[in-house]
PQR file with spaces between the fields and no chain letter, atoms N, CA, C, O and H, PARSE charges and radii, in Angstrom:
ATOM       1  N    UNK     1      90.585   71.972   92.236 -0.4000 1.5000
ATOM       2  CA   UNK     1      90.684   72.417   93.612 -0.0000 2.0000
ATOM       3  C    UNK     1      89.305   72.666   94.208  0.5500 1.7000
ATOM       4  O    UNK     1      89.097   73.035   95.364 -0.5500 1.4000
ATOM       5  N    UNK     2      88.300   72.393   93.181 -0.4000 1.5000
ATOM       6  CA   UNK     2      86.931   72.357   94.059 -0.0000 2.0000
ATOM       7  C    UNK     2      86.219   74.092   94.017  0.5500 1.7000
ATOM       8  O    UNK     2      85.126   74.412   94.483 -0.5500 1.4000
ATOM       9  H    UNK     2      88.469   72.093   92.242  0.4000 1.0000
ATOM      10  N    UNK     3      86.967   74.780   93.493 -0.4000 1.5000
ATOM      11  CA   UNK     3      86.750   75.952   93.317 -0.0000 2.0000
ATOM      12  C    UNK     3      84.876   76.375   92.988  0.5500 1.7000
ATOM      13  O    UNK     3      84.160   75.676   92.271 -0.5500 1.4000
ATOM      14  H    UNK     3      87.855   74.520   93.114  0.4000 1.0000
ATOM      15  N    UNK     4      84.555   77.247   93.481 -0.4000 1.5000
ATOM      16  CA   UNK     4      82.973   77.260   92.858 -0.0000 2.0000
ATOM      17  C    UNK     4      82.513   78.709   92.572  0.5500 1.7000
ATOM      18  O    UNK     4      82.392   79.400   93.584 -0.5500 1.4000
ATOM      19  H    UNK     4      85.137   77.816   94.063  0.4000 1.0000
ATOM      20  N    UNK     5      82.321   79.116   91.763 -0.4000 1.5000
ATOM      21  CA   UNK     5      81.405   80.672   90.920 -0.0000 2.0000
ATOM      22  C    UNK     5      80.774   81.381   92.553  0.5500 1.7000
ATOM      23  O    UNK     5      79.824   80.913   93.179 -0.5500 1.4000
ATOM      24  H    UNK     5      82.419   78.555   90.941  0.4000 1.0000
ATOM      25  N    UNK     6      81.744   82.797   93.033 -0.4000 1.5000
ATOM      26  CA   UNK     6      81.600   83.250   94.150 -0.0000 2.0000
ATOM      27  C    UNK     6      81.771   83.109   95.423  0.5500 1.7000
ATOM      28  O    UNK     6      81.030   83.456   96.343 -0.5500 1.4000
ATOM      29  H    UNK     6      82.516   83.178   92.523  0.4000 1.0000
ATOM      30  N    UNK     7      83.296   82.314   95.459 -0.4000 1.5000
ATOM      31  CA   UNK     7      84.571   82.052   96.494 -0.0000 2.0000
ATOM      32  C    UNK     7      84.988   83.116   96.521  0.5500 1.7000
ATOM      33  O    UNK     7      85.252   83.740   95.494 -0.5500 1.4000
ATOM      34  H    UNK     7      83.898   82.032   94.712  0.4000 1.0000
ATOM      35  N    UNK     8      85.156   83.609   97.784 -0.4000 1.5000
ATOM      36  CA   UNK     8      86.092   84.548   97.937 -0.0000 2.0000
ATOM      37  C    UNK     8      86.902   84.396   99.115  0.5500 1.7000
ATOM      38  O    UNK     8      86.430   84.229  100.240 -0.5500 1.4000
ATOM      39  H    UNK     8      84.942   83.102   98.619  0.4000 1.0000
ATOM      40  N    UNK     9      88.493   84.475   98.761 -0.4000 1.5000
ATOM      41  CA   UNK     9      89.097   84.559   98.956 -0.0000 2.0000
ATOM      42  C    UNK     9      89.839   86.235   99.933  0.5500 1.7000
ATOM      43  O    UNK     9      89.627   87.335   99.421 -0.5500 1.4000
ATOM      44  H    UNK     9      88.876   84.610   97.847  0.4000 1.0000
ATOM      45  N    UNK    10      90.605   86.137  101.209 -0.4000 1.5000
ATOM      46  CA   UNK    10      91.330   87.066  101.493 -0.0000 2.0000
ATOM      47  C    UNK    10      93.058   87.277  101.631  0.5500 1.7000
ATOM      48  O    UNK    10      93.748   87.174  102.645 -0.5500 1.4000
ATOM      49  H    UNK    10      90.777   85.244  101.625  0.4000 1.0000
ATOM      50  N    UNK    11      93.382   87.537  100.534 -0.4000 1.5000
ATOM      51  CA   UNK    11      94.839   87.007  101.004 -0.0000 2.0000
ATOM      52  C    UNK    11      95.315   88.099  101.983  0.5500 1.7000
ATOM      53  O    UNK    11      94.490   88.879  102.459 -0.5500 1.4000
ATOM      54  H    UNK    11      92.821   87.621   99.710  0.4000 1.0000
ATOM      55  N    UNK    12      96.891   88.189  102.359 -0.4000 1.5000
ATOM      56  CA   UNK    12      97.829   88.966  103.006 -0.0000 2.0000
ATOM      57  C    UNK    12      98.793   89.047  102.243  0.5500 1.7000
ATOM      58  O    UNK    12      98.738   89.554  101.122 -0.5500 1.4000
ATOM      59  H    UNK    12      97.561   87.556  101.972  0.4000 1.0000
ATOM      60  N    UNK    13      99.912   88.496  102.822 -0.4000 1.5000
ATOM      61  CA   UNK    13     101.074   88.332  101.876 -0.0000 2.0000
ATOM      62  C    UNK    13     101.316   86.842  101.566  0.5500 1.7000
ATOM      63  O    UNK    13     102.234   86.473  100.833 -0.5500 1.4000
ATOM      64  H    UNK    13      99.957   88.084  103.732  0.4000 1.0000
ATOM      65  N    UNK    14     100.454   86.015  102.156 -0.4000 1.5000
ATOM      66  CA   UNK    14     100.671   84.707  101.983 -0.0000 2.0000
ATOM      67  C    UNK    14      99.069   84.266  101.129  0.5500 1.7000
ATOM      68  O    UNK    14      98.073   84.981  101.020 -0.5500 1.4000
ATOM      69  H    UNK    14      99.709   86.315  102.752  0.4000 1.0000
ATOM      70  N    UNK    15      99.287   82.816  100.601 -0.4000 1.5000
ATOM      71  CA   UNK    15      98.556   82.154  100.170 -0.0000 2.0000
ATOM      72  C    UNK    15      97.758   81.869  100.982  0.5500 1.7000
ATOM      73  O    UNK    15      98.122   81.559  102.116 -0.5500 1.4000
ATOM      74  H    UNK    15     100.096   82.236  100.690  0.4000 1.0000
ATOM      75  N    UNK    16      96.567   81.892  100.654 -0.4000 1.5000
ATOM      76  CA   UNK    16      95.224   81.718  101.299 -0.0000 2.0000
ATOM      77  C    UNK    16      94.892   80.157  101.322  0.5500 1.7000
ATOM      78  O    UNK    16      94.814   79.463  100.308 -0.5500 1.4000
ATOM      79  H    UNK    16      96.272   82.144   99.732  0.4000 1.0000
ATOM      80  N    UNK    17      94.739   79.779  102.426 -0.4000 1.5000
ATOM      81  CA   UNK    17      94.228   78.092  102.493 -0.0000 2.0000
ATOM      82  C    UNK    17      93.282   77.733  101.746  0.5500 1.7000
ATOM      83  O    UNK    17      92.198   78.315  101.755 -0.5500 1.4000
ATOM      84  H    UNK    17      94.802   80.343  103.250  0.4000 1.0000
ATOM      85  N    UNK    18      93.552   76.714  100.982 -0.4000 1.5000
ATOM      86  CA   UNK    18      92.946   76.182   99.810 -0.0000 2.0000
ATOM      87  C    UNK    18      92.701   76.648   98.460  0.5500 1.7000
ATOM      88  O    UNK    18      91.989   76.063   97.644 -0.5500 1.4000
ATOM      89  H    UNK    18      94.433   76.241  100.975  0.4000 1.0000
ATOM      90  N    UNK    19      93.432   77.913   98.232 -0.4000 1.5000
ATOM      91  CA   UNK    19      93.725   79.111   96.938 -0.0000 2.0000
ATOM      92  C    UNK    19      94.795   78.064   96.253  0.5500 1.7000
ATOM      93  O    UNK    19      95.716   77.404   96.732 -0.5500 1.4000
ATOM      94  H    UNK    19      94.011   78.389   98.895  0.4000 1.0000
ATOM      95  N    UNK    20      94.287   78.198   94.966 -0.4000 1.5000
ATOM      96  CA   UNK    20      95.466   77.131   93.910 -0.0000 2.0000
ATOM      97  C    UNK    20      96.916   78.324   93.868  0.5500 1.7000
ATOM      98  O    UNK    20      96.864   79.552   93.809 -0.5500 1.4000
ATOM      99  H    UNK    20      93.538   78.735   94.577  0.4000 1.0000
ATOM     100  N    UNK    21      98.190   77.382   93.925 -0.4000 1.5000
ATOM     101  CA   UNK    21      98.783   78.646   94.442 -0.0000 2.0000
ATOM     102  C    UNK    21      99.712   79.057   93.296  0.5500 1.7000
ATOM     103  O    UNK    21     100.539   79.968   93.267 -0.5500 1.4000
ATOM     104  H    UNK    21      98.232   76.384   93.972  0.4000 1.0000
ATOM     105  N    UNK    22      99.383   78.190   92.387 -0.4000 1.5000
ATOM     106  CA   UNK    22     100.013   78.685   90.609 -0.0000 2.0000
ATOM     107  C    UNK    22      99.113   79.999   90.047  0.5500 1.7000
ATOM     108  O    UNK    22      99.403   80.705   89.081 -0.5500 1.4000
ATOM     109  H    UNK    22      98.710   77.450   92.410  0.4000 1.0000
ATOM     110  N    UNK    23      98.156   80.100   90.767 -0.4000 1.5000
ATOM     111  CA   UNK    23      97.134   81.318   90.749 -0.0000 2.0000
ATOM     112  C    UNK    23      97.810   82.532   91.438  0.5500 1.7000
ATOM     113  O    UNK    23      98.070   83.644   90.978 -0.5500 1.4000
ATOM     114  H    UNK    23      97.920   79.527   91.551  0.4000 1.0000
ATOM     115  N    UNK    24      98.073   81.875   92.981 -0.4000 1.5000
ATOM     116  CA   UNK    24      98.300   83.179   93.374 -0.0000 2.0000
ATOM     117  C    UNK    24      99.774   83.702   92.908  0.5500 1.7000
ATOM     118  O    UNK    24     100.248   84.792   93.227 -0.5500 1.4000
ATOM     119  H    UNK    24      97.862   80.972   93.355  0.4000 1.0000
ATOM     120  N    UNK    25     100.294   82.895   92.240 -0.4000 1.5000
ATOM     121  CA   UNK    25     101.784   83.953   91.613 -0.0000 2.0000
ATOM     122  C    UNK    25     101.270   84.823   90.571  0.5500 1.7000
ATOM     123  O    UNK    25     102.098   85.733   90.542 -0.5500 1.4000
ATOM     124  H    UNK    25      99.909   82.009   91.981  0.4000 1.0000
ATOM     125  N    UNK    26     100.501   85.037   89.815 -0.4000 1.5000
ATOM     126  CA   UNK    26      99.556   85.668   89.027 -0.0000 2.0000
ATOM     127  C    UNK    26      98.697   86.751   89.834  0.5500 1.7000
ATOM     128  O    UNK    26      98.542   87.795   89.200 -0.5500 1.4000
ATOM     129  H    UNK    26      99.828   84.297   89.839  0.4000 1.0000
ATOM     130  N    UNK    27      97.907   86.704   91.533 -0.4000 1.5000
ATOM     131  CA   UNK    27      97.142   87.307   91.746 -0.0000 2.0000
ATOM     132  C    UNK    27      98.342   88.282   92.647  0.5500 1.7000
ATOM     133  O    UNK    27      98.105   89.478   92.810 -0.5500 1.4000
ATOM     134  H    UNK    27      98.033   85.856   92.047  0.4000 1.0000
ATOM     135  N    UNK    28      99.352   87.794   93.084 -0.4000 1.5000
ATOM     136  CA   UNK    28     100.512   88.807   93.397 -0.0000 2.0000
ATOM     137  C    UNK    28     100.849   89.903   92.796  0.5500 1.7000
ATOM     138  O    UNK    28     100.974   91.063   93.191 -0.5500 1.4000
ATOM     139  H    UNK    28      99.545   86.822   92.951  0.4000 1.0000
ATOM     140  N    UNK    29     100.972   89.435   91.868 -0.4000 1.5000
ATOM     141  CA   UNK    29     101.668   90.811   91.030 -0.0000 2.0000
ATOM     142  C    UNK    29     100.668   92.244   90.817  0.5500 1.7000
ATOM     143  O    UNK    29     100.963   93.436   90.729 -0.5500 1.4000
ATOM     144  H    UNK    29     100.870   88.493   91.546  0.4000 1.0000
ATOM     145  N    UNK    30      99.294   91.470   90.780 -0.4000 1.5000
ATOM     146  CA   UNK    30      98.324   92.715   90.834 -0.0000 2.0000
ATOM     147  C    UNK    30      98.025   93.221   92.071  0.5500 1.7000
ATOM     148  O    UNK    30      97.625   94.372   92.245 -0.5500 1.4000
ATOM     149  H    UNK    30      99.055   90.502   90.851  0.4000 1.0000
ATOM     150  N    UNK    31      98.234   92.261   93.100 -0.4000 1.5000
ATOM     151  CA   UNK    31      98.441   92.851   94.338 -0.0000 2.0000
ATOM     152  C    UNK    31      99.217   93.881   95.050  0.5500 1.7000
ATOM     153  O    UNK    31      98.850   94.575   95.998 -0.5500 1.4000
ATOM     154  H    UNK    31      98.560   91.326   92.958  0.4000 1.0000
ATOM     155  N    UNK    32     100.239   93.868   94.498 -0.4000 1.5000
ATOM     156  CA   UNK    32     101.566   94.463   94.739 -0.0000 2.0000
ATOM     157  C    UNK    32     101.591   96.017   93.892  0.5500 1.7000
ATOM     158  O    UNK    32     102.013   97.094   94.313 -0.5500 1.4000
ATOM     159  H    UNK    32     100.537   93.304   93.728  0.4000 1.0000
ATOM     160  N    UNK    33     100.978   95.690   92.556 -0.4000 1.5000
ATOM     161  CA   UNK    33     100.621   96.995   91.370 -0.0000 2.0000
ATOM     162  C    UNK    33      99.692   97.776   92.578  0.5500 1.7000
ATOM     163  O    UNK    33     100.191   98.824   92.987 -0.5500 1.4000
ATOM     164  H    UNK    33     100.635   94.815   92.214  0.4000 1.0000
ATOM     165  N    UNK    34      98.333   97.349   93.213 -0.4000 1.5000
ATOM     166  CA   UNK    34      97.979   97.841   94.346 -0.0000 2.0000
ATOM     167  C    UNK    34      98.705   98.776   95.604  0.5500 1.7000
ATOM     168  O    UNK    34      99.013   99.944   95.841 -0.5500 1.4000
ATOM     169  H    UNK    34      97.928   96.498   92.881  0.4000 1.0000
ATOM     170  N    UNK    35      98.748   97.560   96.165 -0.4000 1.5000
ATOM     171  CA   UNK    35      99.452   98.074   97.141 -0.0000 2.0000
ATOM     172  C    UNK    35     100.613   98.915   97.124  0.5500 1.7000
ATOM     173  O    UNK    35     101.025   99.394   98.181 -0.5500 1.4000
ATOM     174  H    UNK    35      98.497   96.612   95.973  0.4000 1.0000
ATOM     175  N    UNK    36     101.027   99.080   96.327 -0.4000 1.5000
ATOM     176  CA   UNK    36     102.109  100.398   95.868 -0.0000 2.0000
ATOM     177  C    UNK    36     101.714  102.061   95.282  0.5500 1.7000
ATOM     178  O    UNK    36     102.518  102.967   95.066 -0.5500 1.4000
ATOM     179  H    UNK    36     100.692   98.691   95.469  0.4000 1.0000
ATOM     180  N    UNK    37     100.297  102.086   95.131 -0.4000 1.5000
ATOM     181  CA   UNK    37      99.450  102.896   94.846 -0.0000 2.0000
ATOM     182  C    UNK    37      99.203  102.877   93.164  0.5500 1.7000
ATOM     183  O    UNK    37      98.560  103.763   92.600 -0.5500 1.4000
ATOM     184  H    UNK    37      99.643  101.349   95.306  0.4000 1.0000
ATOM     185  N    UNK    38      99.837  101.685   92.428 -0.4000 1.5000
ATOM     186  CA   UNK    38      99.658  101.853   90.936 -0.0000 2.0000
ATOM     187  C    UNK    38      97.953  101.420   90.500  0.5500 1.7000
ATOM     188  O    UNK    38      97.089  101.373   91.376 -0.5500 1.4000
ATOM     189  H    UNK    38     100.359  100.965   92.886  0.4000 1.0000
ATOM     190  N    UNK    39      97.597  101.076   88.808 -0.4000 1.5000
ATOM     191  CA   UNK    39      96.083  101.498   88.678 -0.0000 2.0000
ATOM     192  C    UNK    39      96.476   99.970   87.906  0.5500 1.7000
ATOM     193  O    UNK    39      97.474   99.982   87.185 -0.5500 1.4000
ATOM     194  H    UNK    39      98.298  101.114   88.097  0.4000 1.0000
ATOM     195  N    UNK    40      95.933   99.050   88.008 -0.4000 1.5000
ATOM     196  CA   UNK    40      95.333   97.641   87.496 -0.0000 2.0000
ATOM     197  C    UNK    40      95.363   98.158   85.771  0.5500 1.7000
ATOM     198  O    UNK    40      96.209   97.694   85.007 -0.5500 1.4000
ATOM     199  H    UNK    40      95.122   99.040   88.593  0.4000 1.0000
ATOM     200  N    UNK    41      94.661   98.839   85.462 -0.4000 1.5000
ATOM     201  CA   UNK    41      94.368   98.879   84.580 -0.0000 2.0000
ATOM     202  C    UNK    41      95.497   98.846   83.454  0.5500 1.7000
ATOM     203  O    UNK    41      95.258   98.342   82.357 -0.5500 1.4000
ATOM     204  H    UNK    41      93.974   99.216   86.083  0.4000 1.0000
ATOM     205  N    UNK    42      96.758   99.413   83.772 -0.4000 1.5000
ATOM     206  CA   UNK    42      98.225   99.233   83.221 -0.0000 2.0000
ATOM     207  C    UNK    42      97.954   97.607   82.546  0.5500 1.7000
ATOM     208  O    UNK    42      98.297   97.258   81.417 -0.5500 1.4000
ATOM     209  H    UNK    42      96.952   99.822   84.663  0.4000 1.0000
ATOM     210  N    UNK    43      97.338   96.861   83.443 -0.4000 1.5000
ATOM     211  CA   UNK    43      97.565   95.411   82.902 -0.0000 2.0000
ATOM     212  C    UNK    43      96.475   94.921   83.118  0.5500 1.7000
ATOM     213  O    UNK    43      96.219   94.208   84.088 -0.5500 1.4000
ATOM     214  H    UNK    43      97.059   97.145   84.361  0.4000 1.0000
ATOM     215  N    UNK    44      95.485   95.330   82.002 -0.4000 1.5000
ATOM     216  CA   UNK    44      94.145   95.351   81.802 -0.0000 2.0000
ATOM     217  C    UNK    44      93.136   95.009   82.303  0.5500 1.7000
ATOM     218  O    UNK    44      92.162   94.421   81.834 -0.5500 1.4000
ATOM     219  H    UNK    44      95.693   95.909   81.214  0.4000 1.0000
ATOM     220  N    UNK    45      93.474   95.582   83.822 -0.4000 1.5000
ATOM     221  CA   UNK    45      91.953   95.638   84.280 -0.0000 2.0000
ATOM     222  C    UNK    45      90.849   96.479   83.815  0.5500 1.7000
ATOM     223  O    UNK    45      91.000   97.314   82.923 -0.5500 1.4000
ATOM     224  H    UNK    45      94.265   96.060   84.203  0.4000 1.0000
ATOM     225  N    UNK    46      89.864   96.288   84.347 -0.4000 1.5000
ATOM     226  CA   UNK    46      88.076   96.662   84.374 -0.0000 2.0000
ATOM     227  C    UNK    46      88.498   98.304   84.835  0.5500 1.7000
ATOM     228  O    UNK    46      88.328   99.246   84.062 -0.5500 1.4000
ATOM     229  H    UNK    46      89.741   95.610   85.071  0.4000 1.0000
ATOM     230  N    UNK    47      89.077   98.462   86.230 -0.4000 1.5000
ATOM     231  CA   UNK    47      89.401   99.813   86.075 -0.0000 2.0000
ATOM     232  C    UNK    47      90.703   99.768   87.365  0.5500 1.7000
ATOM     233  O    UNK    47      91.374   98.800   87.722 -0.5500 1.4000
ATOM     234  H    UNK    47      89.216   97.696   86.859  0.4000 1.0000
ATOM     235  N    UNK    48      90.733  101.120   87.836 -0.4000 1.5000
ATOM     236  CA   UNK    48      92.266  101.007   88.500 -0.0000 2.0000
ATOM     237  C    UNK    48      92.434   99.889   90.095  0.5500 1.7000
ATOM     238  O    UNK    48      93.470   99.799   90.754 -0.5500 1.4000
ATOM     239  H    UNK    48      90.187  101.906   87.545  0.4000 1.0000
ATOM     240  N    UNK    49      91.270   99.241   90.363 -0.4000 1.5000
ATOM     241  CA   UNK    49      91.196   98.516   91.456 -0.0000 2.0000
ATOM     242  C    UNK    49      90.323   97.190   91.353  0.5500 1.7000
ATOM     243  O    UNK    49      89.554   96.800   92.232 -0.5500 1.4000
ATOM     244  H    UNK    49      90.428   99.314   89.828  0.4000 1.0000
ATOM     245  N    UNK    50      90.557   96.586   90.186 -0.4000 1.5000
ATOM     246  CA   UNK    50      90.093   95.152   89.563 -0.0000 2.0000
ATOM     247  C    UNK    50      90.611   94.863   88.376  0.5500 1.7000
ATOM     248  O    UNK    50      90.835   95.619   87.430 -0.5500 1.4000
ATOM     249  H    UNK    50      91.182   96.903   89.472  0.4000 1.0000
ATOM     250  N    UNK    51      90.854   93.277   88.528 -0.4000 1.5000
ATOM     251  CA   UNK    51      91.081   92.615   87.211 -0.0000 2.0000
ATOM     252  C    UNK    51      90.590   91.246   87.136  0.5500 1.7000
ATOM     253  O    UNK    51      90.387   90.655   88.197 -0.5500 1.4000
ATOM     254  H    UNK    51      90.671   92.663   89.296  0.4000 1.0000
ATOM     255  N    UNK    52      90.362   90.640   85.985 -0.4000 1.5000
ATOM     256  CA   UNK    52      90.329   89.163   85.668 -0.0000 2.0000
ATOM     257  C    UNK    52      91.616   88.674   85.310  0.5500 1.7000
ATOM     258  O    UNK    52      92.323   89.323   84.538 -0.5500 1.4000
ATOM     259  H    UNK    52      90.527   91.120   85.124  0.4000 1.0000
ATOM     260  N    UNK    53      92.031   87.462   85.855 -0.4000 1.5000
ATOM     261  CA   UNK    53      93.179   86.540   85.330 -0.0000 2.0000
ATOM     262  C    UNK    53      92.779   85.608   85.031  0.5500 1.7000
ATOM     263  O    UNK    53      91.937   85.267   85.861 -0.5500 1.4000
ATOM     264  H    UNK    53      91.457   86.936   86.482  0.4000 1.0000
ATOM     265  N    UNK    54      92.941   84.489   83.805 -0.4000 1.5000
ATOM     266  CA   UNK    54      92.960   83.004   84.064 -0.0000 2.0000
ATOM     267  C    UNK    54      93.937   82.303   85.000  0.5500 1.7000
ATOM     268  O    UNK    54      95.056   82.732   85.279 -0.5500 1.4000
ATOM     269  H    UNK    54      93.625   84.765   83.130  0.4000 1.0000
ATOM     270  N    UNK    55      93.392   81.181   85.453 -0.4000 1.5000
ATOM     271  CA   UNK    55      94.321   80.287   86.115 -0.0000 2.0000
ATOM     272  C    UNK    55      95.269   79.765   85.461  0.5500 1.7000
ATOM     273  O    UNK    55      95.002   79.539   84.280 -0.5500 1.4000
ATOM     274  H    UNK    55      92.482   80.832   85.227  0.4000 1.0000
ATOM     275  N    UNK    56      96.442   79.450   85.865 -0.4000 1.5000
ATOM     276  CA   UNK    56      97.598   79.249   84.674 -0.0000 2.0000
ATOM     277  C    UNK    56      97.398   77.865   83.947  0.5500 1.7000
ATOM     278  O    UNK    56      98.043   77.381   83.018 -0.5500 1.4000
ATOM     279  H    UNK    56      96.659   79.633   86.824  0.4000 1.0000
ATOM     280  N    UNK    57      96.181   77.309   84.726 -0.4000 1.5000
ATOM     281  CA   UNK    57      95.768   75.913   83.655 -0.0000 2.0000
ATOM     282  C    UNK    57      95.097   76.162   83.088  0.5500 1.7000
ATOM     283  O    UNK    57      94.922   75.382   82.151 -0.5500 1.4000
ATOM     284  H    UNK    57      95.656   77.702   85.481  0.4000 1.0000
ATOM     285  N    UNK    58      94.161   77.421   83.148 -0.4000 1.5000
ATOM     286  CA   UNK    58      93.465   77.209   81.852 -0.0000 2.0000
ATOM     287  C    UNK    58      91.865   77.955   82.273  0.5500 1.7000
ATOM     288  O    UNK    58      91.318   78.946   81.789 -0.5500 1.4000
ATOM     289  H    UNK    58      94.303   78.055   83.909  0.4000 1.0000
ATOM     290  N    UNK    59      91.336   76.841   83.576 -0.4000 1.5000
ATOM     291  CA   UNK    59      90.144   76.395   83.572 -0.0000 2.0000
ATOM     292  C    UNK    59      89.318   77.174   84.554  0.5500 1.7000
ATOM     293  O    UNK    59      88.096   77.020   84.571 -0.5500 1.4000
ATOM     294  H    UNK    59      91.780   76.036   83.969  0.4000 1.0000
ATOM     295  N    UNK    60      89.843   77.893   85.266 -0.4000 1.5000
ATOM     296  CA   UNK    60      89.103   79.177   86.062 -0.0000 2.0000
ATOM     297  C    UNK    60      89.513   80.191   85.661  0.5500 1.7000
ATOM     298  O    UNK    60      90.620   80.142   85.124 -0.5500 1.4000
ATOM     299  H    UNK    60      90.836   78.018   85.253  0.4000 1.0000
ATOM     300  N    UNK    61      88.851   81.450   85.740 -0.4000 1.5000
ATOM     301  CA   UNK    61      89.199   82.709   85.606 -0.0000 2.0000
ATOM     302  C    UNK    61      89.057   83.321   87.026  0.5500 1.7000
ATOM     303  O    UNK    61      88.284   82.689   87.746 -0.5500 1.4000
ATOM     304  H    UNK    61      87.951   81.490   86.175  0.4000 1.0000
ATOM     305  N    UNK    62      89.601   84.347   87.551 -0.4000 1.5000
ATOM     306  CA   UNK    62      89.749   85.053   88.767 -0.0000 2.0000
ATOM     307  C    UNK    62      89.790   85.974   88.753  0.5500 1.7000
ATOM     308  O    UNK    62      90.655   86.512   88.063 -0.5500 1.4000
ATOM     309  H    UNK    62      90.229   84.860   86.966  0.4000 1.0000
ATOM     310  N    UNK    63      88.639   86.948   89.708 -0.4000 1.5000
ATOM     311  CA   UNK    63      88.190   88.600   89.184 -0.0000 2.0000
ATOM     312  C    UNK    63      88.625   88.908   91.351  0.5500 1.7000
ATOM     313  O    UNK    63      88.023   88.732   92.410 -0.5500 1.4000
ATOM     314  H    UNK    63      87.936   86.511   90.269  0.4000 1.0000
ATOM     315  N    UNK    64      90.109   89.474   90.866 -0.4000 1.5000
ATOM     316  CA   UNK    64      90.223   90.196   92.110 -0.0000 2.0000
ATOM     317  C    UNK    64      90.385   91.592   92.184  0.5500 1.7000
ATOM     318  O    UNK    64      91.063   92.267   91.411 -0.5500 1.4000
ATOM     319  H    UNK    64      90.598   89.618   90.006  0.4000 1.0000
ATOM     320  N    UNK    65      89.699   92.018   93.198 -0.4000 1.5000
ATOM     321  CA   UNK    65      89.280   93.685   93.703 -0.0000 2.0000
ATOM     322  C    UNK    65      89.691   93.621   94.789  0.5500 1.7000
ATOM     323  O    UNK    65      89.435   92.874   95.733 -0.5500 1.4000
ATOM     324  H    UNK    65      89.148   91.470   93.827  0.4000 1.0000
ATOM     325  N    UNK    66      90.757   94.930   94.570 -0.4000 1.5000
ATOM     326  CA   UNK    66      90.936   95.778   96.339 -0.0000 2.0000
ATOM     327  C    UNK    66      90.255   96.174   96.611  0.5500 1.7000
ATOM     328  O    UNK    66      89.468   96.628   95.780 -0.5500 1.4000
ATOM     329  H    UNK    66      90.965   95.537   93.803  0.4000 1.0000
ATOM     330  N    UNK    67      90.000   96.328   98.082 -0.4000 1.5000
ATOM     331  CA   UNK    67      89.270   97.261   98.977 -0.0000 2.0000
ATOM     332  C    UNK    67      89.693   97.537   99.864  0.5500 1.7000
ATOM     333  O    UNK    67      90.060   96.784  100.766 -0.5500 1.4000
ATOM     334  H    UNK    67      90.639   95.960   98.757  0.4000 1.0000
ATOM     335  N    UNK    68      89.744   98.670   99.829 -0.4000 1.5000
ATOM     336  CA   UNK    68      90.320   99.514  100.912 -0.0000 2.0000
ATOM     337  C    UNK    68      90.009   99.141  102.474  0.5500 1.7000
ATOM     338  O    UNK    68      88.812   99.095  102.754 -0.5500 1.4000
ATOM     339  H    UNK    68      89.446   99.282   99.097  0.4000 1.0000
ATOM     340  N    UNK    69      90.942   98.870  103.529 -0.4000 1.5000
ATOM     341  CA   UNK    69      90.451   98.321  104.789 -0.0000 2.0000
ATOM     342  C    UNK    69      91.196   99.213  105.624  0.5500 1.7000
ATOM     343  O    UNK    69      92.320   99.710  105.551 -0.5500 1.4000
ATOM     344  H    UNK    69      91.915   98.908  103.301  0.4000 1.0000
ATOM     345  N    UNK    70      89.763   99.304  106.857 -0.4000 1.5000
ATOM     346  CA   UNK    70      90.064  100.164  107.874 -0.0000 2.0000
ATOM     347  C    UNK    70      91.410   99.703  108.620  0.5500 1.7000
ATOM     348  O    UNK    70      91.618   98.494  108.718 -0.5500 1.4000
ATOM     349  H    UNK    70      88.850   98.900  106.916  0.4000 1.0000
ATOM     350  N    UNK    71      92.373  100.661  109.172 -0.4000 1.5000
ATOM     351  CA   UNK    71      93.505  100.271  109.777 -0.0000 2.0000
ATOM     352  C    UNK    71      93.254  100.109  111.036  0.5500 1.7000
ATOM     353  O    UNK    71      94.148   99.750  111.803 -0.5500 1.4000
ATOM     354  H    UNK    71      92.205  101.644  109.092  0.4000 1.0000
């Protein structure tokens, strides 16, 4: 997908244009552990508001962090 070391990505609730999207069923679920007020780390993140996933092929890894945004 052309992917390159320090893409970043913003999702919502939808897939982000040009985000591999066998990824984002993987980057959901930590999204959602988020956005519900739970801590990443349950499912081994770095700490309660980051994690690494591999891509479900294999060949990227993906380090997503919340951040808190002004309403």
């Amino acid at each position: 997908m052309g992917f390159e070391q320090g893409d970043v990505f913003t999702p919502g609730y939808e897939c982000p244009a040009g985000f591999c999207p066998k990824a984002m069923t993987e980057a959901y679920t930590s999204m959602t552990v988020v956005r519900s007020g739970g801590d990443l780390r349950e499912l081994g993140g770095d700490d309660a508001h980051s994690i690494e996933f591999p891509c479900p092929d294999g060949t990227v890894v993906f380090r997503l962090v919340a951040e808190k945004v002004d309403s």
